[in-house]
C-alpha positions in Angstrom: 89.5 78.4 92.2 90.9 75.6 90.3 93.6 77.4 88.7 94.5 78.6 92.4 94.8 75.5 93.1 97.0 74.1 90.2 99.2 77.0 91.0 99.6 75.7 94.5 100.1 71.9 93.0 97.1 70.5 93.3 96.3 69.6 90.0 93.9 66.8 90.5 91.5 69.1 92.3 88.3 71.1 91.2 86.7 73.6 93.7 83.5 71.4 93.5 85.2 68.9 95.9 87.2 70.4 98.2 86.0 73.1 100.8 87.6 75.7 101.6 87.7 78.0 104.9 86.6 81.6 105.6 90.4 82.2 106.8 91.9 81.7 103.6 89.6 84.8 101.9 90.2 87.0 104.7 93.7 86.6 105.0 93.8 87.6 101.1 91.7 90.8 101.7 93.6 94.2 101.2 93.0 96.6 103.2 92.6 100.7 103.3 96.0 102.8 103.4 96.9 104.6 106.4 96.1 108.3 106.3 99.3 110.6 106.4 100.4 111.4 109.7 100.8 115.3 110.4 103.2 114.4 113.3 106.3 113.7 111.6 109.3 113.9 114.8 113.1 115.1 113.0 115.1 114.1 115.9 115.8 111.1 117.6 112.9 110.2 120.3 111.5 113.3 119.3 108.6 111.5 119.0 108.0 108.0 120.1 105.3 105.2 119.9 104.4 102.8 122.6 101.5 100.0 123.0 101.1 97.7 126.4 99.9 94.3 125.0 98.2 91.3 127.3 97.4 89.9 130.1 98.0 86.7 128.5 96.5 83.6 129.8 99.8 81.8 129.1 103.1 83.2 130.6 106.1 83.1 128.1 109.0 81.1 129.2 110.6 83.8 131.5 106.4 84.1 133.1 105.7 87.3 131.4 102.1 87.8 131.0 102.5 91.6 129.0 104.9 92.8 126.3 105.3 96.3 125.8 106.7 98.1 122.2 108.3 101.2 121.7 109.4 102.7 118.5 111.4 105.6 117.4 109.4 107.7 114.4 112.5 108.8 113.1 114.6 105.7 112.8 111.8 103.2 113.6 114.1 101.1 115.7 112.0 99.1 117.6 112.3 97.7 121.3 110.6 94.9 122.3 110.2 94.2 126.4 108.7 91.3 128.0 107.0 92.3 131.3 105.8 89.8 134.3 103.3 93.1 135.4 102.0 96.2 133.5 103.4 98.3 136.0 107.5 98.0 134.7 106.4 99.5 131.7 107.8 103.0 133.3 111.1 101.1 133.6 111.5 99.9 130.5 110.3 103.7 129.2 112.7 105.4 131.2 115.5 103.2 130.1 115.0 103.5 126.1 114.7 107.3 126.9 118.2 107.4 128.7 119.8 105.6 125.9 118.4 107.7 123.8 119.4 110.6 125.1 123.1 109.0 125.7 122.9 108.4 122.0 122.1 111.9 120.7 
């Protein structure tokens, strides 16, 4: 630990007198690689990925309490929507699926 620390310039410090958190170690911790996906798409919104986060207890500025993500497999462009209710997710679906097809 002390020459983590001297790297970071503390160089008057010893890990005897400091404590550190739990966050610090986790945050270093690798983790396991992904298995290799079988479902590769090789068009354009062949295949697509999308995730519904929230409720959040705190509206963003615009007083969206859900965000929704869509990404292409192929080009992994990603579209990021802010979303006052879960239900306009179809919306937001059905217009990154027009413009992909417009852009085919």
């Amino acid at each position: 630990m002390t020459t983590l620390f001297k790297s970071v310039g503390f160089s008057n410090c010893s890990s005897k007198n400091l404590k550190i958190c739990d966050v610090y170690f986790h945050a270093k911790q690798s983790r396991t690689k992904f298995r290799v996906s079988e479902n590769k798409a090789k068009n354009l919104f062949e295949l697509v990925h999308c995730d519904i986060e929230g409720p959040y207890r705190v509206s963003s500025l615009c007083g969206a309490h859900y965000f929704l993500t869509i990404i292409d497999d192929v080009s992994r462009v990603v579209w990021l929507y802010l979303m006052k209710e879960k239900s306009k997710a179809g919306y937001f679906f059905e217009s990154v699926y027009f413009h992909g097809e417009n852009s085919i």
